[in-house]
Structures are given as C-alpha cells and as structure tokens.
PyMOL Python script that loads the backbone (N, CA, C, O; Angstrom):
from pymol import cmd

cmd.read_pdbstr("""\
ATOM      1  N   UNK A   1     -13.780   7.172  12.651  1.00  0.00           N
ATOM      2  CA  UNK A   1     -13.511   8.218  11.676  1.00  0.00           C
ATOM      3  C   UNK A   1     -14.365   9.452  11.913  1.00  0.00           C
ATOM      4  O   UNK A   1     -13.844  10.557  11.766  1.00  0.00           O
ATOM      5  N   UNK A   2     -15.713   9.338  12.289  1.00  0.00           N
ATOM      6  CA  UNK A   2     -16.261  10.144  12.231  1.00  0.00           C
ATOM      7  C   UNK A   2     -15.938  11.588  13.664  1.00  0.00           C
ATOM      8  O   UNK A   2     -16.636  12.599  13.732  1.00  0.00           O
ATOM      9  N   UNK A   3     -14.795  11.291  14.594  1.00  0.00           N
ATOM     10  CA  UNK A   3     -14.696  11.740  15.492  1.00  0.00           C
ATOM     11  C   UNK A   3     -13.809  12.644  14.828  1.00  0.00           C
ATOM     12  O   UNK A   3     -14.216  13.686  15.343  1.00  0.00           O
ATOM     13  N   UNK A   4     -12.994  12.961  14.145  1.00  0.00           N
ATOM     14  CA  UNK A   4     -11.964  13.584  13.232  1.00  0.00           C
ATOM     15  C   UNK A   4     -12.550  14.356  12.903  1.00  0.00           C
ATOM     16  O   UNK A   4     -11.881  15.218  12.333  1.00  0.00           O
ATOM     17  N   UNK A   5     -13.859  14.611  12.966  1.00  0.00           N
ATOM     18  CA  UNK A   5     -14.945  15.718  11.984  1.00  0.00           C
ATOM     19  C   UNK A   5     -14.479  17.053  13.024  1.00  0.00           C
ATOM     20  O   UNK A   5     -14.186  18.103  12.453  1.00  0.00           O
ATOM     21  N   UNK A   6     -14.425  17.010  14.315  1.00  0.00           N
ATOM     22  CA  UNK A   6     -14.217  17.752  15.145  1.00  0.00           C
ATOM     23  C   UNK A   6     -13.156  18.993  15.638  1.00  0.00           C
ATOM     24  O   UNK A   6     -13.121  19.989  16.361  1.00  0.00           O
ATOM     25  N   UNK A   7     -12.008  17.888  14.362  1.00  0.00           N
ATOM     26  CA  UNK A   7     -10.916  18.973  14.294  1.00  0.00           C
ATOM     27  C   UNK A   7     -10.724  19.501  12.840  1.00  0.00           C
ATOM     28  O   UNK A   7     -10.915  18.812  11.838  1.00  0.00           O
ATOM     29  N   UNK A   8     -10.373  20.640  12.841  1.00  0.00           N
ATOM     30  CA  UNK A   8     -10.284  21.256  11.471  1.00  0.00           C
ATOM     31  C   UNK A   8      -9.501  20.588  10.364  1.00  0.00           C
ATOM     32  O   UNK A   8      -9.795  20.847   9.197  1.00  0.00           O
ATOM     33  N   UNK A   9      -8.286  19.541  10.720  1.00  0.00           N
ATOM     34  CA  UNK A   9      -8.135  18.737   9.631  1.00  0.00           C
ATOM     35  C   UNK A   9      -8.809  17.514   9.053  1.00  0.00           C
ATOM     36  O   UNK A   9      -8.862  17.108   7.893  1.00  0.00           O
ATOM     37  N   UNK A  10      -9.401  16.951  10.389  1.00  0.00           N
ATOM     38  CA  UNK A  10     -10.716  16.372   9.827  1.00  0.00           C
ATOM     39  C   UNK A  10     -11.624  16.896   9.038  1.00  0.00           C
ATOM     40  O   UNK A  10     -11.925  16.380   7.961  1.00  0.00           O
ATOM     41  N   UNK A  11     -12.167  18.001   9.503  1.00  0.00           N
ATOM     42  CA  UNK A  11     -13.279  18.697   8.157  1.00  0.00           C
ATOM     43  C   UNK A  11     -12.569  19.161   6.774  1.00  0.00           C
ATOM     44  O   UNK A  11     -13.233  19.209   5.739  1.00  0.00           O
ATOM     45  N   UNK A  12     -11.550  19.413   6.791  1.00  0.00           N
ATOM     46  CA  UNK A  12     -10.674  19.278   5.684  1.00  0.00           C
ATOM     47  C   UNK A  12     -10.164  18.591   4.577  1.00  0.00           C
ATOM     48  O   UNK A  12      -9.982  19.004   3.431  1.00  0.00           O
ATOM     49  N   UNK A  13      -9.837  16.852   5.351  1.00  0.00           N
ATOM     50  CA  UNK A  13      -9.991  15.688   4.896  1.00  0.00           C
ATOM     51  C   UNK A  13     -11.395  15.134   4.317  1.00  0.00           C
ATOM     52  O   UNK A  13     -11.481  14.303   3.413  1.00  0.00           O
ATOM     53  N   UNK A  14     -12.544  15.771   5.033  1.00  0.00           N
ATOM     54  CA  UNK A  14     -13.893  15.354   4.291  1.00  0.00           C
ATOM     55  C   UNK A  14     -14.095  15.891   3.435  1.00  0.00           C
ATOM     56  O   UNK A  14     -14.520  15.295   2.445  1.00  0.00           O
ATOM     57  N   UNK A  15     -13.847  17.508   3.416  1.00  0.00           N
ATOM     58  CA  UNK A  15     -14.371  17.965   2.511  1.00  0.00           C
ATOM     59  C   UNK A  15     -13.429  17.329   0.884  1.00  0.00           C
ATOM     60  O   UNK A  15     -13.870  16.701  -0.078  1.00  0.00           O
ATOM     61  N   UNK A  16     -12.263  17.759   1.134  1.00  0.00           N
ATOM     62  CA  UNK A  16     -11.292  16.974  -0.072  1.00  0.00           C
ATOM     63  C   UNK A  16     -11.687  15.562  -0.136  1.00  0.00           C
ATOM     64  O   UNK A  16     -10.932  15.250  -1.057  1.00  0.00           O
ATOM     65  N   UNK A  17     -12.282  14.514   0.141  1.00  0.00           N
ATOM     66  CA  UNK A  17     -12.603  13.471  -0.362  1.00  0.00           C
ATOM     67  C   UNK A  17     -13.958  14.033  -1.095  1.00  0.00           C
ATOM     68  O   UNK A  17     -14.118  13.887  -2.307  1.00  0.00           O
ATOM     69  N   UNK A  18     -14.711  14.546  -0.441  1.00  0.00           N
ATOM     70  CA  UNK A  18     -15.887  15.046  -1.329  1.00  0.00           C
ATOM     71  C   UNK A  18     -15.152  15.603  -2.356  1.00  0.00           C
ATOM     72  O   UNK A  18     -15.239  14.797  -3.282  1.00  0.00           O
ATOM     73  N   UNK A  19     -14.498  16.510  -2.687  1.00  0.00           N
ATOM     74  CA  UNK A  19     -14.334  17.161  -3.676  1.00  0.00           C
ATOM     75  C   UNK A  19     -13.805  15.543  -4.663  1.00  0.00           C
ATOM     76  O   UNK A  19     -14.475  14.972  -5.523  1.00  0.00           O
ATOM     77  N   UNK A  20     -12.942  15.302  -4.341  1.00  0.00           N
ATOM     78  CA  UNK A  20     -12.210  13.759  -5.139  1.00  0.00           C
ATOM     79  C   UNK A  20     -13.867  13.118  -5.780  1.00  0.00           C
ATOM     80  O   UNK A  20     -14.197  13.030  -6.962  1.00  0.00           O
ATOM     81  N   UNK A  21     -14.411  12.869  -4.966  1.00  0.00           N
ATOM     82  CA  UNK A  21     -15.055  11.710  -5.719  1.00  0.00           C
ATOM     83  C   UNK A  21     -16.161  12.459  -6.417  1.00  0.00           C
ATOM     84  O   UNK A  21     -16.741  11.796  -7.277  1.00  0.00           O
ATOM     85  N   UNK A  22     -16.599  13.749  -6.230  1.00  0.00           N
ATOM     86  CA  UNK A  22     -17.383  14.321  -7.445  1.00  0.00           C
ATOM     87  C   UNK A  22     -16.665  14.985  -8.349  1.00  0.00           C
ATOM     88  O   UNK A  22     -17.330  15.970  -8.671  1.00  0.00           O
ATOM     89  N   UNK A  23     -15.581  14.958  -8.969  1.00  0.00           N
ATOM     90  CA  UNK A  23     -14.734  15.450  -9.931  1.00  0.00           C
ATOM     91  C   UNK A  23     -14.727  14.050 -10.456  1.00  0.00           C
ATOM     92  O   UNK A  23     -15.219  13.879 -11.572  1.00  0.00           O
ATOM     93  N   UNK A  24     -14.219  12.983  -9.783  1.00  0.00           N
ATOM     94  CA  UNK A  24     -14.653  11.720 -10.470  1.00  0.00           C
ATOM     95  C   UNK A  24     -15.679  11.509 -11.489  1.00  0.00           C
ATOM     96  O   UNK A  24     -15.565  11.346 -12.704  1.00  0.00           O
ATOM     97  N   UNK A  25     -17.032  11.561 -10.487  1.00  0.00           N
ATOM     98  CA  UNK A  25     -18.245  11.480 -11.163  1.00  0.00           C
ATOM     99  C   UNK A  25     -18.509  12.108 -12.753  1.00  0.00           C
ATOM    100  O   UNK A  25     -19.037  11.672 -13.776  1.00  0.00           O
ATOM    101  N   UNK A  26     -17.646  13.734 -12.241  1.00  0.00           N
ATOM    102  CA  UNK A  26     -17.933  14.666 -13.397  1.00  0.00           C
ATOM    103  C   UNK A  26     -16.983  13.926 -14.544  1.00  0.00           C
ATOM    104  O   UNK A  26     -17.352  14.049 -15.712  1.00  0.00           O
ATOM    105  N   UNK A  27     -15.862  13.216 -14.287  1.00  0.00           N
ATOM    106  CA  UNK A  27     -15.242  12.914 -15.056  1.00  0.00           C
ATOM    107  C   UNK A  27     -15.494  11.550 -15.862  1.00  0.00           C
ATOM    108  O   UNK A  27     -14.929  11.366 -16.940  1.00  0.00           O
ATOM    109  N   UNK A  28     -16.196  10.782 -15.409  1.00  0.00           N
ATOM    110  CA  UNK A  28     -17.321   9.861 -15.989  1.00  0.00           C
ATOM    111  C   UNK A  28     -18.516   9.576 -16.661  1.00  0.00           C
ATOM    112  O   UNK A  28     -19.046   8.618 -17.223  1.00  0.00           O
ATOM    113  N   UNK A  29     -18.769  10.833 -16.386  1.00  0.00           N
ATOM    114  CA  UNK A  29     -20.284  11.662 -17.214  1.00  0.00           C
ATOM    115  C   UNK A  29     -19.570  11.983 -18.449  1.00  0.00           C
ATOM    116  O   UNK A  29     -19.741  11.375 -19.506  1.00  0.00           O
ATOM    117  N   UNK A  30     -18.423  13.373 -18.206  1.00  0.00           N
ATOM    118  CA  UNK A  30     -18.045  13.633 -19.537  1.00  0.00           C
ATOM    119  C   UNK A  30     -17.772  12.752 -20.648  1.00  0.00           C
ATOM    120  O   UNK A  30     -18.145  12.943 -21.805  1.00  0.00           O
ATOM    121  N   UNK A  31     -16.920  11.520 -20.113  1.00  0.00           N
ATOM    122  CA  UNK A  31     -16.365  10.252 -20.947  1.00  0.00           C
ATOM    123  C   UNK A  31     -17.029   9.242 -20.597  1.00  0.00           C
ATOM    124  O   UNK A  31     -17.225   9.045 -19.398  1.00  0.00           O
ATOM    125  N   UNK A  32     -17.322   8.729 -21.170  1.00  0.00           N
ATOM    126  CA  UNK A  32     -18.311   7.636 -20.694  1.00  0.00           C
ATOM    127  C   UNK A  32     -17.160   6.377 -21.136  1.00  0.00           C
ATOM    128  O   UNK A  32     -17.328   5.335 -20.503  1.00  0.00           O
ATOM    129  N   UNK A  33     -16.034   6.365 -22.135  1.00  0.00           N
ATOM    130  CA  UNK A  33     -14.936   5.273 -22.226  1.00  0.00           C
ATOM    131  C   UNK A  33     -14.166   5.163 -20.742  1.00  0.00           C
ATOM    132  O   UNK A  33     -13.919   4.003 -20.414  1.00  0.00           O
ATOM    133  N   UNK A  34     -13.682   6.375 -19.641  1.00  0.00           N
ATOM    134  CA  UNK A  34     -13.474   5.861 -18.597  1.00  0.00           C
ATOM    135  C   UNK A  34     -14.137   4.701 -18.063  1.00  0.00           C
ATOM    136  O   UNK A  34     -13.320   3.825 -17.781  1.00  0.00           O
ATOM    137  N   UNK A  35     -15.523   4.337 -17.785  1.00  0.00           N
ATOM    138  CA  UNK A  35     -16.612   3.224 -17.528  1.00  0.00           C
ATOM    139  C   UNK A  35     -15.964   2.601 -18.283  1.00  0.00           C
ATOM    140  O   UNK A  35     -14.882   2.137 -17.924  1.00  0.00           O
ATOM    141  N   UNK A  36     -16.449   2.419 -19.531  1.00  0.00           N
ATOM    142  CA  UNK A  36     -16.121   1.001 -20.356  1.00  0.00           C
ATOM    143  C   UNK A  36     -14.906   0.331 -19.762  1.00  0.00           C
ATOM    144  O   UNK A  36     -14.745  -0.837 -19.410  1.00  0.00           O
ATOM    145  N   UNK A  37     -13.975   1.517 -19.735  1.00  0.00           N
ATOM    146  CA  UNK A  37     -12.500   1.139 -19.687  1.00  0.00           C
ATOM    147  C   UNK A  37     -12.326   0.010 -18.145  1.00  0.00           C
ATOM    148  O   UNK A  37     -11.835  -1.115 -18.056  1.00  0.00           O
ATOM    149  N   UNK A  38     -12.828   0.719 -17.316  1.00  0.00           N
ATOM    150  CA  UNK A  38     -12.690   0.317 -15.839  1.00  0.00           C
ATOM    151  C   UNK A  38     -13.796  -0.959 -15.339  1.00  0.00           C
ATOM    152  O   UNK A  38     -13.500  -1.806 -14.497  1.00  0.00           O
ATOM    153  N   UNK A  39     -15.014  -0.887 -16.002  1.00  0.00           N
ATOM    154  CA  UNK A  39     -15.712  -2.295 -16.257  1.00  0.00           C
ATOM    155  C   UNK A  39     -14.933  -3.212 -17.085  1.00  0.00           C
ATOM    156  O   UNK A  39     -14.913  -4.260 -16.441  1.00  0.00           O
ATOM    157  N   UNK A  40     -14.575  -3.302 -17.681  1.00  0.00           N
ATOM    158  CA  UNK A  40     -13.657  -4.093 -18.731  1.00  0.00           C
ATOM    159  C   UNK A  40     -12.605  -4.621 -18.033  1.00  0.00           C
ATOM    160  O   UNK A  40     -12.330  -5.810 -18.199  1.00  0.00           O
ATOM    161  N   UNK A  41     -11.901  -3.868 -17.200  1.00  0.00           N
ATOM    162  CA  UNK A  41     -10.543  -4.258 -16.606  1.00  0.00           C
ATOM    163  C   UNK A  41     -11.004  -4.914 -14.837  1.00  0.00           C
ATOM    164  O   UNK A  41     -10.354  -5.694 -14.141  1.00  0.00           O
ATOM    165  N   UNK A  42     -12.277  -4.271 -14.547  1.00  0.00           N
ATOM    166  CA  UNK A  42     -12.961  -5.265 -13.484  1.00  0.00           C
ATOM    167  C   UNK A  42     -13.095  -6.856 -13.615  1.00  0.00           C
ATOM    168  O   UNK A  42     -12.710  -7.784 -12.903  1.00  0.00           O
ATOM    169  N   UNK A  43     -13.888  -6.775 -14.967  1.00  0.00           N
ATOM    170  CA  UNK A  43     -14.210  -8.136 -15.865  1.00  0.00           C
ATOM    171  C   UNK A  43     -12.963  -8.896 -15.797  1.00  0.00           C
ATOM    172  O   UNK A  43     -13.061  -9.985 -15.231  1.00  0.00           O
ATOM    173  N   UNK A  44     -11.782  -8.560 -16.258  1.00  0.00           N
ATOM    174  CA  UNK A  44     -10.729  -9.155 -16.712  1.00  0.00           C
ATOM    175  C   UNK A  44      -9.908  -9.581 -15.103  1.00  0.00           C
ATOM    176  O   UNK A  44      -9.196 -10.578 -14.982  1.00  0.00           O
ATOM    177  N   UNK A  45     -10.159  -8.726 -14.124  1.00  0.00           N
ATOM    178  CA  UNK A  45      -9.179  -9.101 -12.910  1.00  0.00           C
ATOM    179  C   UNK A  45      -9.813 -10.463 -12.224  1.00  0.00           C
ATOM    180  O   UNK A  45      -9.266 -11.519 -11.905  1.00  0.00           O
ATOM    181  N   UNK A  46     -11.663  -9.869 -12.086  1.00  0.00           N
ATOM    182  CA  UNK A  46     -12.396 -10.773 -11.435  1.00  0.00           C
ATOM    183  C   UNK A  46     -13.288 -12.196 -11.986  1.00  0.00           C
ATOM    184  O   UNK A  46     -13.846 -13.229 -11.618  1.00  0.00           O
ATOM    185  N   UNK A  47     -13.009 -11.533 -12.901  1.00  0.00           N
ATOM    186  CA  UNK A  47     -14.102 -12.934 -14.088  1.00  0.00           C
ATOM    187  C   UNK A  47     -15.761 -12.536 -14.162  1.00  0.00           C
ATOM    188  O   UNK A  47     -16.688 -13.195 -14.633  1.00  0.00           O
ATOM    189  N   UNK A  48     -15.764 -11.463 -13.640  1.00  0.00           N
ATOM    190  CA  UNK A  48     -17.523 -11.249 -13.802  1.00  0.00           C
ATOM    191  C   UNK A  48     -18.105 -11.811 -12.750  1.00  0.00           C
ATOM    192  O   UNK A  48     -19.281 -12.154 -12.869  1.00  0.00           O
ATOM    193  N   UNK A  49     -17.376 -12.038 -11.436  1.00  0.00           N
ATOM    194  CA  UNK A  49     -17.807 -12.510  -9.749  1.00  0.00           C
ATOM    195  C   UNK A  49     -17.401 -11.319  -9.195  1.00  0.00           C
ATOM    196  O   UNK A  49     -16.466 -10.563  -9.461  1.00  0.00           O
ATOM    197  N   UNK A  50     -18.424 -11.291  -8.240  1.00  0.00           N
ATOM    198  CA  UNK A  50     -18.586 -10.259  -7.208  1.00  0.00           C
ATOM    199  C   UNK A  50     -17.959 -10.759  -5.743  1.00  0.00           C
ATOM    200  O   UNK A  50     -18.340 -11.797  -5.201  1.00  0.00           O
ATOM    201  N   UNK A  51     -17.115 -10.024  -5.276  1.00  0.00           N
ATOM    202  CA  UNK A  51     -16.492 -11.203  -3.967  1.00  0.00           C
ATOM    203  C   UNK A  51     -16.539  -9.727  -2.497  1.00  0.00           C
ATOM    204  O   UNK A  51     -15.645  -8.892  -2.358  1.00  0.00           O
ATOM    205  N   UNK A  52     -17.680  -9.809  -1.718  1.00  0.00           N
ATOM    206  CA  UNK A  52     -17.506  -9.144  -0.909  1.00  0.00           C
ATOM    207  C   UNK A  52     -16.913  -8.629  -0.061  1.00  0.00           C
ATOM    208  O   UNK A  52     -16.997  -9.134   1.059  1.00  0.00           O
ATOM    209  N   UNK A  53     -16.142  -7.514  -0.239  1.00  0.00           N
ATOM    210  CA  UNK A  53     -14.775  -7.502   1.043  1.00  0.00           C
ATOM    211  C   UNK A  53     -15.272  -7.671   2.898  1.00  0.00           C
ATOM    212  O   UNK A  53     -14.536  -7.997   3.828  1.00  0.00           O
ATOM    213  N   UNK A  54     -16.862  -7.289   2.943  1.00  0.00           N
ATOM    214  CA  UNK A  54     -16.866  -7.350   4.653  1.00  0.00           C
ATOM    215  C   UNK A  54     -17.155  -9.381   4.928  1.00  0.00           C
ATOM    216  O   UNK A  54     -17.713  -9.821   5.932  1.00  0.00           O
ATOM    217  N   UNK A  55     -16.781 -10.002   4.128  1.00  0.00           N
ATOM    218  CA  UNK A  55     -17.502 -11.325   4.429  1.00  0.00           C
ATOM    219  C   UNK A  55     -15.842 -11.983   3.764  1.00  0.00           C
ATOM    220  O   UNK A  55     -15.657 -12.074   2.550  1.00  0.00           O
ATOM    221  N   UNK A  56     -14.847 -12.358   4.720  1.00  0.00           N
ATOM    222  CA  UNK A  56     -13.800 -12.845   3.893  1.00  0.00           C
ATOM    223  C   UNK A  56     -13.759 -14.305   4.418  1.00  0.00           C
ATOM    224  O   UNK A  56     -12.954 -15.109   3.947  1.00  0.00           O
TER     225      UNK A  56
END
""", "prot")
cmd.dss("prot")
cmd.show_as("cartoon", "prot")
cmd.util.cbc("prot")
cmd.orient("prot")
C-alpha cells in the first residue's frame, strides 16, 4: 500500500481516509451516544470476547 503514496491518486486516497476517520473522531466527541451505541452493538454481536483478526 504504501507504494501508491507515489502517485497522485494514492496521496489522494490517504489524504481522504485521513479526512474520514477524523470527522469520525469529531463526530464521537460531539455525541458521545454514537460510543454507547456502537459498544453496545459490539457487546451484543461478540459477547464481550475479543477475537483477533491477524491470528485466525
């Protein structure tokens, strides 16, 4: 992935994921029920186990 940095739609693609996941952030700060909401529905898929995706 990191070779993509090299072409301008690669730096493009990074930068728009950056932008994505700190609009996230900001949008989790503001509401803090997003969290609840999305811990809650973690809880409910997984049972409160943690199951590592690089170790299957």
């Amino acid at each position: 992935m990191t070779g993509m940095t090299v072409s301008s739609i690669g730096e493009k693609g990074l930068l728009c994921a950056g932008e994505i996941m700190g609009l996230a952030g900001v949008m989790v700060y503001d509401d803090p029920a997003l969290l609840e909401g999305a811990q809650s529905e973690r809880l409910g898929r997984t049972g409160g186990e943690y199951h590592c995706p690089m170790y299957v």
